[in-house]
PANU-48358 format. One record per atom (N, C-alpha, C, O): x, y, z; residue in three letters. Coordinates in pm, whole numbers, padded with zeros to 5 digits, always signed. Layout:
N
XYZala...
end
This chain:
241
+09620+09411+12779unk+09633+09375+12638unk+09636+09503+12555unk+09554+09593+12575unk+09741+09512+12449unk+09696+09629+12373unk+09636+09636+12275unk+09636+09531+12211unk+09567+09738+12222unk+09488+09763+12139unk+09497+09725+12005unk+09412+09672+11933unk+09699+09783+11964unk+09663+09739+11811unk+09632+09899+11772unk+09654+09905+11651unk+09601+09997+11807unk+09551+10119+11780unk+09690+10223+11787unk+09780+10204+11869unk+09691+10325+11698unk+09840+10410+11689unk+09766+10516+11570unk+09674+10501+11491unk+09862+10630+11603unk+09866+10747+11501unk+09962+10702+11408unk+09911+10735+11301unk+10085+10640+11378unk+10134+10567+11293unk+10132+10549+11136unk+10135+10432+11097unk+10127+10643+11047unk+10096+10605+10868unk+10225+10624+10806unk+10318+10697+10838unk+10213+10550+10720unk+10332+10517+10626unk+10226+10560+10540unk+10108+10534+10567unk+10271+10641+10410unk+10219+10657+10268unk+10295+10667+10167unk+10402+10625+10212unk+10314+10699+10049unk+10398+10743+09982unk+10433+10866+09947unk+10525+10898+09871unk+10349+10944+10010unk+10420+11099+10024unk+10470+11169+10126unk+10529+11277+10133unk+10413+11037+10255unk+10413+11151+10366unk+10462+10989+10480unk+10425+10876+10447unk+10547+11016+10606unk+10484+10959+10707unk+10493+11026+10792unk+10572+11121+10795unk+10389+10986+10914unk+10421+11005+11054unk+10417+10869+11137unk+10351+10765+11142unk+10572+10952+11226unk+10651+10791+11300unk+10612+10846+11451unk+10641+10961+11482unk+10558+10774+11525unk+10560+10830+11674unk+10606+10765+11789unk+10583+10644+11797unk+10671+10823+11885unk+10733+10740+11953unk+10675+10586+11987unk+10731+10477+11970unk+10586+10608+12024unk+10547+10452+12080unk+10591+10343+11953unk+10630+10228+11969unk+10575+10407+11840unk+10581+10306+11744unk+10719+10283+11688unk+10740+10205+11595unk+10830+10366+11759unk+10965+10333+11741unk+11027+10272+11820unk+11026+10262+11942unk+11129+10193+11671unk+11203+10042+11745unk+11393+10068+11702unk+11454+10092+11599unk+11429+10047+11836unk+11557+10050+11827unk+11652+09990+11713unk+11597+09900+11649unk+11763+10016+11680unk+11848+09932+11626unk+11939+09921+11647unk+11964+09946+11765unk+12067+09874+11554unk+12211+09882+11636unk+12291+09887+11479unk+12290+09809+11383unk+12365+10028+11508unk+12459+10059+11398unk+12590+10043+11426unk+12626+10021+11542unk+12684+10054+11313unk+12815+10001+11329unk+12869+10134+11383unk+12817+10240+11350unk+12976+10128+11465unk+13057+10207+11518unk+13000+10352+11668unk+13041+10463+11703unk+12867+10239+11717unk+12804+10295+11789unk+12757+10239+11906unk+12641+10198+11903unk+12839+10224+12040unk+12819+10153+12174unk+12757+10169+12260unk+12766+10292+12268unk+12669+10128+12373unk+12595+10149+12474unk+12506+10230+12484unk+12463+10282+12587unk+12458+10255+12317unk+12369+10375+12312unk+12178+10316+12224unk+12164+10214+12156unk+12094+10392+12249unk+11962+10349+12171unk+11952+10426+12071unk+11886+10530+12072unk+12037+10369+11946unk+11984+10398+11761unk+11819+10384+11755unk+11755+10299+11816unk+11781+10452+11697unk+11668+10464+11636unk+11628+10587+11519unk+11619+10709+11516unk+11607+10459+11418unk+11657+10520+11276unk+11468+10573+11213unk+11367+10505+11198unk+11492+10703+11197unk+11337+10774+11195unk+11308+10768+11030unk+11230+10688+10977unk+11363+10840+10981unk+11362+10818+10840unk+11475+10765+10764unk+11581+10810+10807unk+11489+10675+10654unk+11557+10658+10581unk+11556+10641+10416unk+11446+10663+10365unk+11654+10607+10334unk+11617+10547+10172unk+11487+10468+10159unk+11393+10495+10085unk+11501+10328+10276unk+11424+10261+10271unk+11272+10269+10276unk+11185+10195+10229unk+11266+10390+10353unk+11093+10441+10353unk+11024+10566+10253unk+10917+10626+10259unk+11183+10576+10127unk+11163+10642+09999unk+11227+10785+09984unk+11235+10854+09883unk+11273+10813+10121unk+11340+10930+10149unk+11505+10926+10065unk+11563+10823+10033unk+11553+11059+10043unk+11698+11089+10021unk+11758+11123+10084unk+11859+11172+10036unk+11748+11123+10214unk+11846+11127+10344unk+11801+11057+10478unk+11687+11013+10465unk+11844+11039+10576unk+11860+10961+10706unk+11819+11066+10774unk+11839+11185+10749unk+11753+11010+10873unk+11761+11098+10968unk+11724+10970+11166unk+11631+10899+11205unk+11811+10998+11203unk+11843+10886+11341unk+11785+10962+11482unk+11765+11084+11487unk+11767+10893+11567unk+11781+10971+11687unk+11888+10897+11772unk+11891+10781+11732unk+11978+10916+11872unk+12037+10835+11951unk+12000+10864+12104unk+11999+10973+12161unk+11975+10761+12147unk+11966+10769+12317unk+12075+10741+12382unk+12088+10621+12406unk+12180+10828+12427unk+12299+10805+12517unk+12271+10879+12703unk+12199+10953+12770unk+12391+10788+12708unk+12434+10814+12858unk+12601+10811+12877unk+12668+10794+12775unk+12655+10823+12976unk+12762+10847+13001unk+12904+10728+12918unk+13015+10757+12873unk+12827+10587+12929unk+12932+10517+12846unk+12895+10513+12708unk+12979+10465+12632unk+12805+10548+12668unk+12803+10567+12483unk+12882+10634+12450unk+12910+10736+12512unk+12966+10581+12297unk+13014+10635+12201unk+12952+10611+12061unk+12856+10538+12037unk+13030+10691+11964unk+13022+10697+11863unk+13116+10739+11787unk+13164+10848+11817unk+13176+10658+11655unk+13295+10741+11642unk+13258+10682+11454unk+13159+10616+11422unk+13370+10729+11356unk+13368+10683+11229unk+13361+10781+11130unk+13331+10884+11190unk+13368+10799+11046unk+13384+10897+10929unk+13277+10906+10839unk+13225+10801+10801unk+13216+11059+10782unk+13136+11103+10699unk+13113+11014+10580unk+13004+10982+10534unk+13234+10977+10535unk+13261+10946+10410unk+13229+11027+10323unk+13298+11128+10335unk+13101+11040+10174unk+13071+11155+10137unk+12927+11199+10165unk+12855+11271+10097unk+12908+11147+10263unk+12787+11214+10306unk+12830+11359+10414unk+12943+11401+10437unk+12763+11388+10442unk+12722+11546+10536unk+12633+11491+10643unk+12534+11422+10617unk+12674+11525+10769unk+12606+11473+10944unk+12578+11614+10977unk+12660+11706+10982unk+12440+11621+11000unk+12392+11744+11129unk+12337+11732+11252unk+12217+11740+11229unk+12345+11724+11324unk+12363+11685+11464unk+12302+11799+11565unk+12345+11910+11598unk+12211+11742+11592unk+12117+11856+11685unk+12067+11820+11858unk+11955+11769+11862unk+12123+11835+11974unk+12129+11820+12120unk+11970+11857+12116unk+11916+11960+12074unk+11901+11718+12184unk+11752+11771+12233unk+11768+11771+12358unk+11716+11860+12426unk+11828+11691+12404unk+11799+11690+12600unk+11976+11649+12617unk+12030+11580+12531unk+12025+11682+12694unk+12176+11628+12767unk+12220+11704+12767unk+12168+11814+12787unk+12369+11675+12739unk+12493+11721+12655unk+12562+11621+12643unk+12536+11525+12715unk+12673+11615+12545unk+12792+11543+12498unk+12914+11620+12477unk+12935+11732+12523unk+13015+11531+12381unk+13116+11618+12335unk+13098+11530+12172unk+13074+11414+12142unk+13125+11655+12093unk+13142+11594+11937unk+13288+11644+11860unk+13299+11742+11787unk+13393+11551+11897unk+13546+11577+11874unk+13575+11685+11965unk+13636+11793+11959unk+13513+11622+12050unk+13619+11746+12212unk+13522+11876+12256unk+13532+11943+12359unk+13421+11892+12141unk+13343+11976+12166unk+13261+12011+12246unk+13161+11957+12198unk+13211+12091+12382unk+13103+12067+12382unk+12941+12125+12390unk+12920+12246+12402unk+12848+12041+12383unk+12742+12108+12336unk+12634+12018+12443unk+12638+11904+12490unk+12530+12141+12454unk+12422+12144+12601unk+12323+12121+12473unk+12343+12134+12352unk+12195+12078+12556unk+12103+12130+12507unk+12070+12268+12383unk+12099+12388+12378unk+12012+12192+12315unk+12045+12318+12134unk+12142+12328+12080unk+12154+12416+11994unk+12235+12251+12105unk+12360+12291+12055unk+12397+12207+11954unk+12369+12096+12000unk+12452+12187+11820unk+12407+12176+11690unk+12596+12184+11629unk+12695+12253+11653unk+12557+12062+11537unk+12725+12064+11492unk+12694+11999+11334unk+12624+11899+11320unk+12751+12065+11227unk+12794+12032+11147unk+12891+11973+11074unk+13000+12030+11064unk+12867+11840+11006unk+13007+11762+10989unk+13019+11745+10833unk+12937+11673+10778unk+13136+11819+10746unk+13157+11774+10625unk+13198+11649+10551unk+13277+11564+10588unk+13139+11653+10455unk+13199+11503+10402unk+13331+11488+10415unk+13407+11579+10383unk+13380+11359+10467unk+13505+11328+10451unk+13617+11365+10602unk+13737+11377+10625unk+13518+11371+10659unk+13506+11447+10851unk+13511+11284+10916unk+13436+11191+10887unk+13636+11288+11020unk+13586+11205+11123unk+13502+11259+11247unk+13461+11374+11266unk+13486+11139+11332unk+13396+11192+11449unk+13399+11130+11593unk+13387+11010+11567unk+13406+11136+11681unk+13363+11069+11803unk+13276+11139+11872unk+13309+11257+11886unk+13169+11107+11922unk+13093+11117+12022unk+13089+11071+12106unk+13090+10948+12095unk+13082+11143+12281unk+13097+11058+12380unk+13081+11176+12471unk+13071+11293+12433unk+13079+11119+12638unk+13115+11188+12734unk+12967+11252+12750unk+12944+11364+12794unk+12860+11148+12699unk+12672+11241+12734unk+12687+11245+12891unk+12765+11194+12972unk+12568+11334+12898unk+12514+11292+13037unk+12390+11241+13041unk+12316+11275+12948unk+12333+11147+13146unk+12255+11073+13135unk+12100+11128+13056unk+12053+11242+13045unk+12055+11008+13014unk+11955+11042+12902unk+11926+11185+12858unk+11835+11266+12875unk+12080+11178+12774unk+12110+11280+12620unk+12012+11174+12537unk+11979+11056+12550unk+11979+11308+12422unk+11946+11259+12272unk+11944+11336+12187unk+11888+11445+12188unk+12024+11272+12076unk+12101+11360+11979unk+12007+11289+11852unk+11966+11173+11843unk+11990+11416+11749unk+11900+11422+11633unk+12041+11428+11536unk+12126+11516+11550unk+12047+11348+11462unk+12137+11363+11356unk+12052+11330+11182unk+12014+11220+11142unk+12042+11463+11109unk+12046+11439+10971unk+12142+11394+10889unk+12257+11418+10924unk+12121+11318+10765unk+12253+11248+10716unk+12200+11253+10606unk+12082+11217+10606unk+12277+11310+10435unk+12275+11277+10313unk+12362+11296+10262unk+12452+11359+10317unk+12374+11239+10110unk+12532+11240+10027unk+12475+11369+10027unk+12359+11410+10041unk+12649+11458+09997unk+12682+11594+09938unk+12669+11603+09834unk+12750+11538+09767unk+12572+11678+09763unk+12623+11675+09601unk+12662+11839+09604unk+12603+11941+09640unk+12828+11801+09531unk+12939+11851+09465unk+12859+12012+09396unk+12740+11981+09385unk+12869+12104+09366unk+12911+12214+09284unk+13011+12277+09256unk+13093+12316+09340unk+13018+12295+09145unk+13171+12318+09048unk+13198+12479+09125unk+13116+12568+09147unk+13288+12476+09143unk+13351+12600+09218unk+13297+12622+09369unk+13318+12725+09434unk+13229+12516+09411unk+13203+12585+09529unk+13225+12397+09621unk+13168+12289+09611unk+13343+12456+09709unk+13389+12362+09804unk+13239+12328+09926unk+13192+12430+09977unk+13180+12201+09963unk+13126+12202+10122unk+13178+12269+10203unk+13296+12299+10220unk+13062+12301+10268unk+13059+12430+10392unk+13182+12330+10494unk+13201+12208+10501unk+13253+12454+10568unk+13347+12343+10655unk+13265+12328+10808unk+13148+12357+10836unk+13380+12268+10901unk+13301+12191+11023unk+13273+12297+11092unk+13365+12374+11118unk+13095+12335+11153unk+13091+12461+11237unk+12989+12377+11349unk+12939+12265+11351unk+12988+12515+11457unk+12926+12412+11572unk+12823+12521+11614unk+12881+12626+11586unk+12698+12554+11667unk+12705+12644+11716unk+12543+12593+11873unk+12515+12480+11911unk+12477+12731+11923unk+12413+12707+11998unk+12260+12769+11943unk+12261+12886+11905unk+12146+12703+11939unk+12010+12779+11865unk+11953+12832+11974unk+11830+12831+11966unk+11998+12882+12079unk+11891+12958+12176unk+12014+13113+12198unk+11992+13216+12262unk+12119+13080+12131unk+12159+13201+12071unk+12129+13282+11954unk+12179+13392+11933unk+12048+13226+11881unk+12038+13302+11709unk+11874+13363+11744unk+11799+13328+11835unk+11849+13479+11622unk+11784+13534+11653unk+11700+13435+11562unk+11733+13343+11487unk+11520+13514+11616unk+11394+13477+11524unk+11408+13543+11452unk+11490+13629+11482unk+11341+13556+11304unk+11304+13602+11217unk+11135+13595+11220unk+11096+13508+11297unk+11056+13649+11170unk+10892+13592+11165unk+10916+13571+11011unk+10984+13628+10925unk+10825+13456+11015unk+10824+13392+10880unk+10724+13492+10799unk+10627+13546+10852unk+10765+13511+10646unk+10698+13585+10508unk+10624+13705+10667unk+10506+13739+10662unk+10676+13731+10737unk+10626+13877+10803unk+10535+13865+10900unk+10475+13959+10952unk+10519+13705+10935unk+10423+13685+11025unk+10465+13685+11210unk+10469+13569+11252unk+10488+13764+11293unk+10547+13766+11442unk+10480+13654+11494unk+10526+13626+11605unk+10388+13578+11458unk+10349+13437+11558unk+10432+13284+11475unk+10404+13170+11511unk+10489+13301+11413unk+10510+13209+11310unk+10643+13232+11289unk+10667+13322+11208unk+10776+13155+11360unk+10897+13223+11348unk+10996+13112+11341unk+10977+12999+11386unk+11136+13165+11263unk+11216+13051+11239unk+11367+13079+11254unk+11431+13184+11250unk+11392+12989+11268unk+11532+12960+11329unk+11625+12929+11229unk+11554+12847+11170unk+11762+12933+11144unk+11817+12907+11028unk+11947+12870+11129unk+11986+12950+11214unk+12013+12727+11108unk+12129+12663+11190unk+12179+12649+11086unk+12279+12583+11116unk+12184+12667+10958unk+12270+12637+10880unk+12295+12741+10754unk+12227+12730+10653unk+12398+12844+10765unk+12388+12984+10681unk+12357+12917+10575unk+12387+12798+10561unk+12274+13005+10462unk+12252+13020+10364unk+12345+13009+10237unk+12365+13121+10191unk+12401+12919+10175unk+12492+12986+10094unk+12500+12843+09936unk+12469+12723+09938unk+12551+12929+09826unk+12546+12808+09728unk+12639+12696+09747unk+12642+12610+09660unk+12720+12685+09856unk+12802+12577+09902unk+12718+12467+09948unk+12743+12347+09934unk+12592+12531+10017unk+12482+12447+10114unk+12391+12372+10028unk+12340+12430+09932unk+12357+12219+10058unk+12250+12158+09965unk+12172+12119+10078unk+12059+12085+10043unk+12192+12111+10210unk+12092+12134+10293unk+12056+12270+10411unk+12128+12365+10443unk+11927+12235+10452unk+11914+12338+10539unk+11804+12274+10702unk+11695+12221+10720unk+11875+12304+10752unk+11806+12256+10912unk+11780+12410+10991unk+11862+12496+11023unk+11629+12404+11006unk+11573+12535+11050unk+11476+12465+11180unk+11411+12360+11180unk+11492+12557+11276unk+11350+12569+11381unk+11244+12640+11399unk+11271+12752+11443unk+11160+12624+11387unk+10994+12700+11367unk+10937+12658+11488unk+10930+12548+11542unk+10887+12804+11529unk+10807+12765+11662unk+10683+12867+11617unk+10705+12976+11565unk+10549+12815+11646unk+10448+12885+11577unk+10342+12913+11673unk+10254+12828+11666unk+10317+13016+11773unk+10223+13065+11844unk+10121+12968+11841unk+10122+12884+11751unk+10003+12967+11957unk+09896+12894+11976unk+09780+12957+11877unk+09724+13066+11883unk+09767+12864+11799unk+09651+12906+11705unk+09737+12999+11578unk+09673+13041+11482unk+09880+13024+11591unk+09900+13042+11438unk+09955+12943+11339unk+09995+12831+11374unk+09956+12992+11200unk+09970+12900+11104unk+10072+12887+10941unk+10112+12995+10897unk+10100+12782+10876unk+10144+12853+10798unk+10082+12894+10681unk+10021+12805+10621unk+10081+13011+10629unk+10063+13119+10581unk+09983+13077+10452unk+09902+13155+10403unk+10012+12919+10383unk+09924+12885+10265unk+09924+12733+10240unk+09973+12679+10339unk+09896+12667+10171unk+09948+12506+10209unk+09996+12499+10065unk+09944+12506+09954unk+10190+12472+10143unk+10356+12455+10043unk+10291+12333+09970unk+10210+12253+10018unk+10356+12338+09812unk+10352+12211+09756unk+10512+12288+09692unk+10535+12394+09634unk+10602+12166+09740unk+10757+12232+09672unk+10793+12073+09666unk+10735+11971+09703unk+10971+12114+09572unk+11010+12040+09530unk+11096+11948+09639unk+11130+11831+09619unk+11129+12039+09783unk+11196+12009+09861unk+11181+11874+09962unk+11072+11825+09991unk+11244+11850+09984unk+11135+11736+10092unk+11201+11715+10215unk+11323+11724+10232unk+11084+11676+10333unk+11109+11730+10458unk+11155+11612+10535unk+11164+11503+10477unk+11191+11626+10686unk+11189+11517+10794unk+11235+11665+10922unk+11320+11754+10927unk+11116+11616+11009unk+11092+11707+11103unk+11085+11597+11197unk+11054+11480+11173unk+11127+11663+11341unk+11086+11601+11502unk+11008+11758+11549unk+11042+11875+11538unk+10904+11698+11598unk+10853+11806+11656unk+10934+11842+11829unk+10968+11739+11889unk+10949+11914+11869unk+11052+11909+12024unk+10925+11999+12092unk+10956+12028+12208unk+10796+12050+12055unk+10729+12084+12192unk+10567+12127+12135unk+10538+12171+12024unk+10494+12105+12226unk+10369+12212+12150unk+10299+12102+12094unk+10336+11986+12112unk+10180+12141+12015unk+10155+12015+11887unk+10089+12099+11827unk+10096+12221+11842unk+09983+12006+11714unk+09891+12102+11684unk+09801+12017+11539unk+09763+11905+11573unk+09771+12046+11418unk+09745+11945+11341unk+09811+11988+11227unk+09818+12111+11218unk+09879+11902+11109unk+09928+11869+11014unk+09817+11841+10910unk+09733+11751+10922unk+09826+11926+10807unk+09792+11826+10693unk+09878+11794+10585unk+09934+11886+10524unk+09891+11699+10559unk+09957+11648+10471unk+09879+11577+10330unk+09785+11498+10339unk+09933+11618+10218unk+09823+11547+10090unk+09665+11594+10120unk+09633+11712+10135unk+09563+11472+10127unk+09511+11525+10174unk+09410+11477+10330unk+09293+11458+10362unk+09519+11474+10378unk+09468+11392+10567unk+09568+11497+10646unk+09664+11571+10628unk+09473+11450+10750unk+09470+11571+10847unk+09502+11460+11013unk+09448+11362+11063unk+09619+11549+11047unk+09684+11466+11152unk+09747+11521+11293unk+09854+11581+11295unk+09694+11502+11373unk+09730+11566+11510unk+09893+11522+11542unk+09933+11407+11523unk+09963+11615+11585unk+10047+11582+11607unk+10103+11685+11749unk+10055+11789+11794unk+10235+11596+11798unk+10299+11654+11908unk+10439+11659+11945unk+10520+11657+11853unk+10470+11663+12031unk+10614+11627+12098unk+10639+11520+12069unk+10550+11436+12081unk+10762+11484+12022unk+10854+11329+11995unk+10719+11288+11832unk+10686+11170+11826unk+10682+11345+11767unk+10630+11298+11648unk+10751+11346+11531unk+10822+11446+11527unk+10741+11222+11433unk+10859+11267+11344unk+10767+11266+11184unk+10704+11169+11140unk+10778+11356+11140unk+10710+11365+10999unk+10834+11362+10922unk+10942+11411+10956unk+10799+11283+10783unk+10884+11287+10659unk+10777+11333+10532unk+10675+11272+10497unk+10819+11427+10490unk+10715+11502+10382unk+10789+11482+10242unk+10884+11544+10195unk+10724+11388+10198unk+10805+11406+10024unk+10783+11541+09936unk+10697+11628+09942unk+10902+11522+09848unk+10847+11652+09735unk+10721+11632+09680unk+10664+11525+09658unk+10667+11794+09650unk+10518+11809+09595unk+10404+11732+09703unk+10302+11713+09638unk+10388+11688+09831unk+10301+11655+09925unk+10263+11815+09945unk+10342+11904+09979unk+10105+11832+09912unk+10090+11931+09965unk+10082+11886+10124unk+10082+11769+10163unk+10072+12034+10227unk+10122+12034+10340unk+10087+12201+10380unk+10110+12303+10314unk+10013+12182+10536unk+09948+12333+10598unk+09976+12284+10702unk+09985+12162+10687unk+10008+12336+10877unk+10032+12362+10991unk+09930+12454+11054unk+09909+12564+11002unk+09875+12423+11144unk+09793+12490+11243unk+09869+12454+11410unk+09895+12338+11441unk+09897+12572+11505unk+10008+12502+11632unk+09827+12497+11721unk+09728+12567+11700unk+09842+12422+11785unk+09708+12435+11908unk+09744+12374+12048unk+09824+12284+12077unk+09693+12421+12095unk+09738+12412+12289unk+09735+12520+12346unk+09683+12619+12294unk+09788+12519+12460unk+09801+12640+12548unk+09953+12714+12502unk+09982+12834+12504unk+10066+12554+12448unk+10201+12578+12452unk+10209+12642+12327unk+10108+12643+12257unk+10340+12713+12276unk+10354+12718+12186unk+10455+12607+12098unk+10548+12553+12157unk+10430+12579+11959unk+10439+12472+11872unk+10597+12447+11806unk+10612+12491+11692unk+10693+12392+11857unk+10799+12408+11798unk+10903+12258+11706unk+10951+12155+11752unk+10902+12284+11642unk+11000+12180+11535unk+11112+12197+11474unk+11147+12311+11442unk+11190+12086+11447unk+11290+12085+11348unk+11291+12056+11277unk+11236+11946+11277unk+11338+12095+11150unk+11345+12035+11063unk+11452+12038+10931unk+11525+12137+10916unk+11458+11930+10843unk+11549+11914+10704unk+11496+11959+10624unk+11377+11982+10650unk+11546+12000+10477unk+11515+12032+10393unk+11653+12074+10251unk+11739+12163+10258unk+11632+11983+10143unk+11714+11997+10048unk+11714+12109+09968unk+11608+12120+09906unk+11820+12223+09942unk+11832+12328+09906unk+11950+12337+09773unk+12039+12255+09749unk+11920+12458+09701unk+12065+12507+09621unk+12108+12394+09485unk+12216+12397+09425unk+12017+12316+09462unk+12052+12203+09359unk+11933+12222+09255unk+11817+12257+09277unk+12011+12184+09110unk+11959+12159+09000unk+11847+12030+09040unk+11896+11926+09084unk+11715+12037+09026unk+11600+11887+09042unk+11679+11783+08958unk+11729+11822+08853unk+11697+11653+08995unk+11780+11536+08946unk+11713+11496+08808unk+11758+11402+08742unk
end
């Protein structure tokens, strides 16, 4: 019999979703594969964020429309429009982009972020790039060598989002606890360690998905033997609505 017992909170600034407590769905233009939709509008967020579980007969195919798809390989490989990409390997899709996905190998799973583009006057969306994150270098975060990050998506005023990887030594941290305007949706991919968010304090690990609203304050501590690594979203380069 089960308990009834879970790490599991929904709030209004913050959640954490954890695997056990995720439930499949089924989206349009997406076959033989396990949707599972992590964050969305509906849980107060301004962008999507999915995981998909494929294997060799899943597809996926259909158009951006005016939203923006980022697409991040945790375990497999696939092809994304002929492309293809292993493990880390990371594709960007502009609004107004078609797509097919297909050709995984058995239990792939692909992290895809999703929000409308908003437009700036003179400056066109970034176009379609693909690349690999165990090619790019670390940086240490504000100067810290245990505390380091990954940038998959250049910097530029074309960009209104940004998808970065942080992997943070055993026992390091970040540097002050952020209260910004930005707001988050992270999968953690290794390590754990504890979260605070607002003001609760939350263990977290591998396959945990946090959604951090704007102004949630928010501090990181990594703990284990492993070291602590995540992905994550974050809205950039825009006037506050």
């Amino acid at each position: 019999m089960k308990s009834g017992l879970t790490r599991n909170i929904i709030k209004r600034t913050y959640a954490l979703i954890t695997p056990d407590g995720q439930v499949p769905s089924v989206l349009p233009g997406w076959t033989d594969c396990t949707p599972i939709v992590m964050i969305s509008p509906a849980l107060g967020a301004e962008f999507s964020q999915f995981l998909m579980k494929l294997d060799s007969k899943s597809a996926g195919a259909g158009d951006t429309g005016d939203d923006e798809w980022f697409l991040y390989v945790i375990a497999g490989s696939l092809l994304v429009n002929g492309l293809a990409l292993g493990e880390g390997g990371f594709a960007f899709l502009p609004p107004q982009t078609k797509y097919e996905i297909r050709g995984a190998a058995a239990d792939s799973q692909l992290l895809i972020f999703k929000k409308a583009y908003e437009p700036l006057a003179g400056q066109p969306p970034p176009e379609f790039f693909a690349g690999d994150e165990k090619s790019l270098p670390e940086a240490p975060f504000l100067g810290d060598p245990r505390a380091r990050l990954k940038t998959l998506i250049p910097n530029s005023l074309a960009a209104d989002m940004a998808v970065n990887v942080f992997t943070f030594d055993p026992g390091a941290t970040l540097p002050f606890v952020e209260t910004h305007v930005m707001e988050h949706g992270m999968l953690f991919l290794g390590g754990g360690g504890v979260y605070r968010l607002d003001a609760d304090w939350h263990p977290v690990t591998a396959g945990d998905v946090l959604w951090i609203a704007p102004y949630c304050p928010q501090w990181f501590i990594a703990a284990g033997p492993q070291p602590a690594r995540y992905i994550y979203y974050k809205n950039i380069n825009r006037l506050p609505k």
